[in-house]
N, C-alpha and C positions, 0 to 999 in steps of 0.2 A: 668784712666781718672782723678782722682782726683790729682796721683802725677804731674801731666802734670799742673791741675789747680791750686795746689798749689803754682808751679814754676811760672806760670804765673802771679799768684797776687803778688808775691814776684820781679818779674821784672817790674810790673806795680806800686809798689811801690818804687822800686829799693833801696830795700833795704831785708835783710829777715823777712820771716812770720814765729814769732812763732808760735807754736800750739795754744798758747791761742787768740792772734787775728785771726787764721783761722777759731776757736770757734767762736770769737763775731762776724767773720763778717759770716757766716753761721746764728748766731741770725739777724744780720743784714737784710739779705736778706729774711728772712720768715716772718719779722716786717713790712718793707719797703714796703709801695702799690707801689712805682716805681720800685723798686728790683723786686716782685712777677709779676706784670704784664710784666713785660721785658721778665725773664724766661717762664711765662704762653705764651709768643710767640711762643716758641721753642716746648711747648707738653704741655695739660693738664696733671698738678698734676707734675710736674717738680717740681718747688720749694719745694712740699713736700715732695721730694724722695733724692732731693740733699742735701738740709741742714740737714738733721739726718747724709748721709754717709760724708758730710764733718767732722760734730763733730766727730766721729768716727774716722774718718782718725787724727786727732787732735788729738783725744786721744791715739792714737797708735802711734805718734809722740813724745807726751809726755812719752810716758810711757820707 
């Protein structure tokens, strides 16, 4: 799921996502009340579960 969302922020910016902007926008979306409330649409406690495995995934990009 996550390489799928990766590819997709990276074609919605048309350009690529390093790992460290897939970081901040992961900080992005647990900061943002329109980011969290958008996600909180989809499933209570979404935004909390996505942004940790996106950093994650980030970091295993990085690494």
């Amino acid at each position: 799921m996550l390489a799928r969302h990766h590819a997709w922020i990276a074609a919605m910016w048309e350009r690529a996502c390093p790992p460290e902007a897939y970081a901040g926008l992961a900080k992005l979306y647990l900061g943002h009340p329109d980011f969290r409330a958008n996600f909180e649409k989809s499933g209570t406690g979404l935004t909390d579960r996505l942004t940790p495995a996106m950093k994650a995934y980030a970091a295993r990009l990085a690494a």
